[in-house]
C-alpha positions in Angstrom: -5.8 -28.3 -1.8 -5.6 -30.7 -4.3 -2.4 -31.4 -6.2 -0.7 -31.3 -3.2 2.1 -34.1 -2.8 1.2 -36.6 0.2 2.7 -39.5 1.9 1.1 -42.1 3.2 3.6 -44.4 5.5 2.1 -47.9 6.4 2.9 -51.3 6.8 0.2 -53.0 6.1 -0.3 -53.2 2.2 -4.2 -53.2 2.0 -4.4 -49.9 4.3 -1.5 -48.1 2.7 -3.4 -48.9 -1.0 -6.8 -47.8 0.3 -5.4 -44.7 1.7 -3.7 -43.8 -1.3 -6.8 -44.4 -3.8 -8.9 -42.2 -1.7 -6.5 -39.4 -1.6 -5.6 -39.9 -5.3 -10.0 -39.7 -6.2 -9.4 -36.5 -4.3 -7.1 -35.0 -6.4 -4.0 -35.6 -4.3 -0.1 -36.5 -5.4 0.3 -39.5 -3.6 3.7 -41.6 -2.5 3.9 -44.7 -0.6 6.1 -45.9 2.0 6.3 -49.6 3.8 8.5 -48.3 6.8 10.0 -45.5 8.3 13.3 -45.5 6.2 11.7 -45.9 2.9 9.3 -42.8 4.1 12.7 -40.7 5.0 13.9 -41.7 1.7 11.0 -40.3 0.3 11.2 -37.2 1.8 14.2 -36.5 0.6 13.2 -37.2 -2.8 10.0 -35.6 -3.2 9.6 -33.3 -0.5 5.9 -34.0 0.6 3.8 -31.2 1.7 2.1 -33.5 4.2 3.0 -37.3 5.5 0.3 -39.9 6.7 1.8 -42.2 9.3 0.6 -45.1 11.0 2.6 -45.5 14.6 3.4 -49.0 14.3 6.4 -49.4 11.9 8.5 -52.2 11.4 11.9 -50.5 12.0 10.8 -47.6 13.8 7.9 -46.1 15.8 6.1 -43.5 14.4 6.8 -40.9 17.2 10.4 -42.1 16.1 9.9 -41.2 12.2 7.8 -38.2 13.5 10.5 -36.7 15.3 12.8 -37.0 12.1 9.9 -35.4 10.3 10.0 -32.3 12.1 13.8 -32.1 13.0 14.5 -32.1 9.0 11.4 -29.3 8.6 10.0 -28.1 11.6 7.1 -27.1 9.8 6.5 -30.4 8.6 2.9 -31.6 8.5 2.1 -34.8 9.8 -0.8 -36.6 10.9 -0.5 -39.9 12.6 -2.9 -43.3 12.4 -3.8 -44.9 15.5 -4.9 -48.2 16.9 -7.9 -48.2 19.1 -5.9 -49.7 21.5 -2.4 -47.0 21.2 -4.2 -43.8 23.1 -1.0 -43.0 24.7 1.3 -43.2 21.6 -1.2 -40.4 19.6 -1.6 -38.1 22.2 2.6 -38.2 22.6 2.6 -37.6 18.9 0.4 -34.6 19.1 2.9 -33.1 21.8 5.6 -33.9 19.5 4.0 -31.7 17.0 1.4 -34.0 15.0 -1.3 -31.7 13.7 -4.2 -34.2 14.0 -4.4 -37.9 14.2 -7.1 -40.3 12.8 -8.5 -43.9 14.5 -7.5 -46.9 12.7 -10.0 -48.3 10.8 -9.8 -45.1 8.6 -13.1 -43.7 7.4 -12.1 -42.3 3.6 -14.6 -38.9 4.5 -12.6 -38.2 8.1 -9.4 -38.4 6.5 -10.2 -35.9 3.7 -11.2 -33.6 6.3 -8.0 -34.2 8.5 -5.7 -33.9 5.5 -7.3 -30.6 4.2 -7.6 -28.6 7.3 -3.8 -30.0 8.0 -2.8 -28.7 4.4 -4.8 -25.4 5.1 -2.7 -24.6 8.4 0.1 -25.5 6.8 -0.1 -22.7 4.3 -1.3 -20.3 6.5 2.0 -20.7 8.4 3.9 -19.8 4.9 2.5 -17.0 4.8 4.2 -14.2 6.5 1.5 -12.4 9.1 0.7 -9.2 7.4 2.1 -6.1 9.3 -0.5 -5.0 12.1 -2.3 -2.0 10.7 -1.2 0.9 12.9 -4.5 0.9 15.1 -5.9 4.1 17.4 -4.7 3.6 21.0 -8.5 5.0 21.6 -9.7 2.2 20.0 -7.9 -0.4 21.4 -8.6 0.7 24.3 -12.6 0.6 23.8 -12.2 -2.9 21.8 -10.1 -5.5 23.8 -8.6 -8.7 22.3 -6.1 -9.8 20.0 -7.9 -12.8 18.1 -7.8 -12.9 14.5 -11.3 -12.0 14.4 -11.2 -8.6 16.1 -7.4 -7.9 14.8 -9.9 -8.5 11.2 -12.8 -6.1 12.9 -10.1 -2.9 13.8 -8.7 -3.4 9.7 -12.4 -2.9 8.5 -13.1 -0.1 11.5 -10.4 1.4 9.7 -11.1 1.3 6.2 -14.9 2.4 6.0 -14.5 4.8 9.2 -13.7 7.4 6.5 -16.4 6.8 4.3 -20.5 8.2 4.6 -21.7 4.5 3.8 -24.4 3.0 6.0 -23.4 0.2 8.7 -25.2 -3.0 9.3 -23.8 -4.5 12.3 -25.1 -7.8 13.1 -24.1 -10.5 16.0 -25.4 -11.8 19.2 -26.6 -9.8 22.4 -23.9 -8.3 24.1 -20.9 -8.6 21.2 -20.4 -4.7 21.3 -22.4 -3.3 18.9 -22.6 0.0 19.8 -18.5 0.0 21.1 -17.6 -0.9 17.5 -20.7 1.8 16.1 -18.8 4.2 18.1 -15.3 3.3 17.0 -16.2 4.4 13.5 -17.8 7.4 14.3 -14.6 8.3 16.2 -12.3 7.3 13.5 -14.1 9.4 10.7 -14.7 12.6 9.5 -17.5 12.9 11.7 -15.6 12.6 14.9 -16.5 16.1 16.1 -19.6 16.0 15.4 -22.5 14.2 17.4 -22.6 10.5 18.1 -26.4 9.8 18.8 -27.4 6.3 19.9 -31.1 4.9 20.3 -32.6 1.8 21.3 -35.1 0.6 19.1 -36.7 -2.1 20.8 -36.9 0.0 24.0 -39.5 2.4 23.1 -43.2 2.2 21.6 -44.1 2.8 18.1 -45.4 6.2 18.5 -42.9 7.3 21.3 -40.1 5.7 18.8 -41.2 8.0 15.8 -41.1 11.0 18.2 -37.5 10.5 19.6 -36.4 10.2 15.8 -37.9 12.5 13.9 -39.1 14.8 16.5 -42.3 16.6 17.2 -44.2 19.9 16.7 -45.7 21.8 19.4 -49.3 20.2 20.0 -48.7 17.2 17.7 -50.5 15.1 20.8 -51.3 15.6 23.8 -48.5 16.6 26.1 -46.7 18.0 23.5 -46.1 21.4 24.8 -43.4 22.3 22.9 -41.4 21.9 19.8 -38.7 18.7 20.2 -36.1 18.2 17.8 -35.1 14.5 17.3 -32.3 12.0 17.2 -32.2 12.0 13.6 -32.1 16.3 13.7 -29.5 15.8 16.3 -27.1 13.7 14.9 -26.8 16.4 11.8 -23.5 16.3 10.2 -22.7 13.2 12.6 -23.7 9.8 13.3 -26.9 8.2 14.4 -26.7 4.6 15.6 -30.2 2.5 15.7 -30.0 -0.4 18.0 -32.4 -3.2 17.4 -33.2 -1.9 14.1 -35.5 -4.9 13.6 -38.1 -3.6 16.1 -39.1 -0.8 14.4 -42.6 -0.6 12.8 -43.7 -0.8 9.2 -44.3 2.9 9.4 -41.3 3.6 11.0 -39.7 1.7 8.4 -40.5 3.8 5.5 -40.3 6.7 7.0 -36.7 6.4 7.7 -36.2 4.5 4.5 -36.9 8.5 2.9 -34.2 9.7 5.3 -31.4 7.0 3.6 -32.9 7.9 0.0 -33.4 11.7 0.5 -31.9 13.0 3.3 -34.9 14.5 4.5 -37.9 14.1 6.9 -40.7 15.8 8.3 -41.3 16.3 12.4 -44.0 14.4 14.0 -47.3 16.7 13.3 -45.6 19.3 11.0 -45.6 20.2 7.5 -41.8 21.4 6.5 -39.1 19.4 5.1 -36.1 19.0 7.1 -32.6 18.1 5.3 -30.3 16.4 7.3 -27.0 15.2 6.7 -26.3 12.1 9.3 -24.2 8.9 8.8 -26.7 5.6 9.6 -24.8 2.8 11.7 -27.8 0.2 12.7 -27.5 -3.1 14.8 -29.4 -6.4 15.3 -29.1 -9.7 16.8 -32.1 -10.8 14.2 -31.6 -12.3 11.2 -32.8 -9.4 9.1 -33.1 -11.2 5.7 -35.9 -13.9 7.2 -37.8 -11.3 8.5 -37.8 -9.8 4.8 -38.8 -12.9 3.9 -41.5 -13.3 6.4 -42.8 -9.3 5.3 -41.5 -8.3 8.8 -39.1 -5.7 7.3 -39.2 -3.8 4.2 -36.7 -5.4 1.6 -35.5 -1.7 0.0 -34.7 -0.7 3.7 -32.6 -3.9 4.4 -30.6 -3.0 1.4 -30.1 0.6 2.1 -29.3 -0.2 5.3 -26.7 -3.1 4.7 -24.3 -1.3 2.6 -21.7 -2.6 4.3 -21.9 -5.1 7.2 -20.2 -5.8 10.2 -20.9 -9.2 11.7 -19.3 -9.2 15.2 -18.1 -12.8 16.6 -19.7 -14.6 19.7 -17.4 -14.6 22.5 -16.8 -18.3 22.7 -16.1 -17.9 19.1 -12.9 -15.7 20.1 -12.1 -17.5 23.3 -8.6 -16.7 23.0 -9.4 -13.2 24.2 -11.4 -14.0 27.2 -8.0 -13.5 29.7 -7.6 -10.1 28.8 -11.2 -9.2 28.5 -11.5 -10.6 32.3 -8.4 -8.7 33.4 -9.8 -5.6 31.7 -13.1 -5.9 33.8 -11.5 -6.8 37.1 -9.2 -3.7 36.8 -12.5 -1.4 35.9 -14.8 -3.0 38.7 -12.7 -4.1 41.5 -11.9 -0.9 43.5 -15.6 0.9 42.6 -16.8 -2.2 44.7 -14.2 -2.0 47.6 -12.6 -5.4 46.4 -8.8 -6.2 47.0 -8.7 -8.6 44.4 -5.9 -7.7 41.6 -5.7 -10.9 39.3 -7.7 -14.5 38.3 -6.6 -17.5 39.5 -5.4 -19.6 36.6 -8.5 -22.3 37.7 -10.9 -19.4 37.6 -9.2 -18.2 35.0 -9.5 -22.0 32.8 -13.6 -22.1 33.7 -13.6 -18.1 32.0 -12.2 -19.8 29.0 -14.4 -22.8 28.4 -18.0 -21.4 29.3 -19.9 -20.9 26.6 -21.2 -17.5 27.0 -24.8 -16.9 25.9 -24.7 -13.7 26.9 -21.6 -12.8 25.5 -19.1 -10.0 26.5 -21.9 -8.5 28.5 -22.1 -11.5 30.5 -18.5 -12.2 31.6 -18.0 -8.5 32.2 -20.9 -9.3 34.8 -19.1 -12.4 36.1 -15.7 -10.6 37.0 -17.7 -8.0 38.3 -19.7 -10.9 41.0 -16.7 -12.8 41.3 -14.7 -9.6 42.5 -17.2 -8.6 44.9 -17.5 -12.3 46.3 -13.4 -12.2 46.5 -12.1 -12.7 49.9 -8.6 -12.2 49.1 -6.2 -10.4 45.9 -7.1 -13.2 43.9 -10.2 -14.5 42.2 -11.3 -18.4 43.0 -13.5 -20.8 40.8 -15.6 -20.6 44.0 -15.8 -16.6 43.5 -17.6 -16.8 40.3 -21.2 -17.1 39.4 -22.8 -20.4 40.0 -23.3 -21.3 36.4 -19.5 -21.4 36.2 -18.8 -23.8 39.4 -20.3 -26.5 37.8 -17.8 -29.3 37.7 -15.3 -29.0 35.1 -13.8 -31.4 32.6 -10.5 -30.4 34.3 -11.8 -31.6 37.7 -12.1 -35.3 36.2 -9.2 -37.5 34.9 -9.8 -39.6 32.0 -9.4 -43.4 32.7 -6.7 -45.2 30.3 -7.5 -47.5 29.2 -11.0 -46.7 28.5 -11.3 -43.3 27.3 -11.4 -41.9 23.9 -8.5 -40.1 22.1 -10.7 -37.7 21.9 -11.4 -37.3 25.9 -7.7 -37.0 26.3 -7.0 -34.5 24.0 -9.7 -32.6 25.8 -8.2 -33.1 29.1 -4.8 -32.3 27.6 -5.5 -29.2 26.1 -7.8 -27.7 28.9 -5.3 -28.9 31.3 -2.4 -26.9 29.6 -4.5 -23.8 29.5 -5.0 -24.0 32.9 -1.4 -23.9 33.9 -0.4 -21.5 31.1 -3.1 -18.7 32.3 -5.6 -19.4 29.5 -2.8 -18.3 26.9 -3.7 -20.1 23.5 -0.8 -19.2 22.1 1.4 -20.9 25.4 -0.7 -23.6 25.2 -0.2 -24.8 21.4 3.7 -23.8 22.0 3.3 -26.1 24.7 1.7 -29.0 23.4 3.1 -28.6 19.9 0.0 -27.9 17.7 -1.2 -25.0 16.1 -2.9 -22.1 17.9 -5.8 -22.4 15.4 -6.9 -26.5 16.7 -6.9 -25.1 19.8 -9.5 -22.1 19.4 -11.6 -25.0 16.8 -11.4 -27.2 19.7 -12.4 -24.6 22.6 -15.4 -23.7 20.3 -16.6 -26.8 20.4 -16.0 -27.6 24.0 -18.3 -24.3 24.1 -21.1 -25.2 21.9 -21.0 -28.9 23.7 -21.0 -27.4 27.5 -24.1 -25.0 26.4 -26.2 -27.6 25.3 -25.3 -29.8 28.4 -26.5 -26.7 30.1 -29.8 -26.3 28.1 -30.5 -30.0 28.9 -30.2 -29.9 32.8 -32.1 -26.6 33.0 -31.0 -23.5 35.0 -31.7 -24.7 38.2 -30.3 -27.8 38.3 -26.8 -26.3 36.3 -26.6 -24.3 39.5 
């Protein structure tokens, strides 16, 4: 982002000076301002893409000088400096529609950071949304949420649906592998024809090379018959391979022929089978150390990743956990004789900040106990799993003074998702800061709560 024009706003000579040095070393445009009115002045004559204001001013407050800031452009970017000792005054700012706010003294690194990923959101919001590609109700249907990760997954579904290239898709357990395999054999050519899934990891080596290539008649004992398999059966559709790292070093090569030539033999038989099947394969490994390591053929790795699909962990898309947990309560409520029809926005607030190890899978699991454990129409925090009725950070105030900036703005934003239903998009409206800080921030109230987890052990968490 450098080259962008900044203003810093301070009074105090020595910080205003070693604010604008490091931004200039940075590449920045940099004005200065001594108060409030000089900065307005400013603005007017240079039209800043982003202003740097300290809170204490001499003629007016920063929330004050903020408020003109965003009443002149209410896109304005503006980050606000804080005393140690002014926790109130920054969090007010960032429900007046700050965008971040830094702790007085100001490390030069931090306020790089801040004044990039400010910049970046800013031009985001310039750019107008792209129209939303006109998606198969089918799909949608399959594949819930509305982040911009999976709105990114359907456009790619989309484009390569059409196309005979092989599919890598890689993520954790339980992302949807096989949903989104599925979605693109639906959305091809290839729709009619057969959509045959297997389980790598799930079989033995030589049971594995049966169920994919098949067998002939006496190939070993208990063979009584000729047995055609998945790879035979998927002709002139699609053959999905979960766990695609599992497979042997034999297995490996053998299908490596199928990718190069299209052709294989049976298990225990001499002709040459031609097949014409679309490959989609899955892992959760990371299939380039186990190349590495001599676990997996390199030629296969790259005949299989012709194009990949890396699929998001659910904390990393928290934003569509409400509707994912609405979508599992409506499928699994009545099957189990439950009453309940909706999450209680408490429940609803632990859903959202869990970290979810186990992914979709998982929470499909917790609406499924939590509606059978339902007394009532509605789903309680005490109706859920016991991993999730931990206490929460929303169960305990922050003390002020004495907590962090950083504690409150934790409290603040957890406790607006709790009264806006877990909306991310209510929740920034509400609190006046971008959609995007919130999902950063809920990641890393994930990633913190799953090692707090780790630490205390399963039993104990419970």
């Amino acid at each position: 982002m450098a080259g962008n024009r900044i203003l810093v706003v301070d009074h105090d000579a020595t910080a205003r000076t070693t604010l604008a040095e490091a931004l200039r070393a940075a590449g920045y445009l940099v004005e200065t301002a001594d108060c409030a009115r000089a900065a307005l002045a400013s603005v007017d004559a240079c039209a800043p893409e982003l202003t740097l204001t300290c809170l204490k001013l001499p003629d007016l407050d920063g929330l004050t000088l903020l408020r003109e800031l965003r009443q002149r452009d209410p896109k304005a970017a503006v980050v606000v400096a804080a005393d140690l000792e002014s926790v109130k005054p920054a969090v007010a700012a960032l429900r007046e529609g700050a965008c971040d706010y830094l702790c007085k003294p100001i490390d030069s690194n931090e306020v790089l950071s801040v004044v990039g990923r400010a910049l970046s959101e800013r031009a985001q919001r310039a750019v107008p949304a792209p129209p939303e590609p006109a998606l198969n109700p089918e799909m949608r249907a399959q594949i819930i949420g509305g982040s911009p990760q999976i709105q990114a997954l359907f456009k790619t579904i989309e484009q390569i649906a059409p196309s005979r290239a092989t599919v890598l898709i890689t993520g954790e357990s339980g992302t949807g592998k096989e949903l989104v395999a599925a979605a693109i054999h639906r959305r091809g050519p290839r729709a009619k024809e057969p959509f045959i899934r297997l389980n790598c990891a799930a079989l033995a080596e030589s049971l594995l090379e049966s169920e994919l290539f098949g067998h002939e008649r006496g190939a070993f004992t208990g063979a009584d018959r000729r047995r055609a398999g998945r790879i035979e059966q998927a002709d002139r559709g699609t053959l999905f391979l979960d766990e695609i790292g599992e497979i042997s070093a034999s297995v490996q090569l053998k299908l490596l022929r199928v990718l190069q030539e299209r052709a294989f033999e049976r298990v225990g038989g001499n002709e040459t089978l031609q097949v014409d099947v679309r490959i989609i394969a899955a892992t959760n490994q990371n299939l380039p150390s186990l190349v590495a390591a001599g676990q997996f053929r390199e030629d296969l790795y790259y005949r299989l990743n012709v194009i990949e699909i890396h699929l998001p962990s659910l904390r990393e898309r928290a934003s569509d956990i409400p509707a994912l947990a609405e979508h599992f309560l409506a499928r699994h409520a009545a099957p189990n004789g439950s009453k309940a029809t909706r999450i209680s926005d408490a429940a609803l607030a632990r859903l959202v900040t869990y970290p979810w190890p186990g992914n979709v899978r998982e929470l499909e699991n917790a609406v499924e106990h939590a509606a059978v454990m339902a007394t009532g129409d509605r789903i309680e925090p005490e109706d859920l799993p016991p991993e999730l009725r931990t206490e929460s950070e929303l169960d305990v105030l922050p003390v002020v003074p004495g907590a962090s900036l950083r504690e409150l703005e934790r409290y603040a934003i957890l406790k607006t998702l709790e009264a806006v239903g877990g909306s991310t998009g209510r929740a920034a409206e509400t609190l006046g800061i971008s959609v995007r800080k919130i999902q950063y921030r809920l990641q890393e109230y994930s990633a913190e709560r799953k090692a707090k987890l780790h630490a205390v052990g399963p039993t104990q968490a419970a």
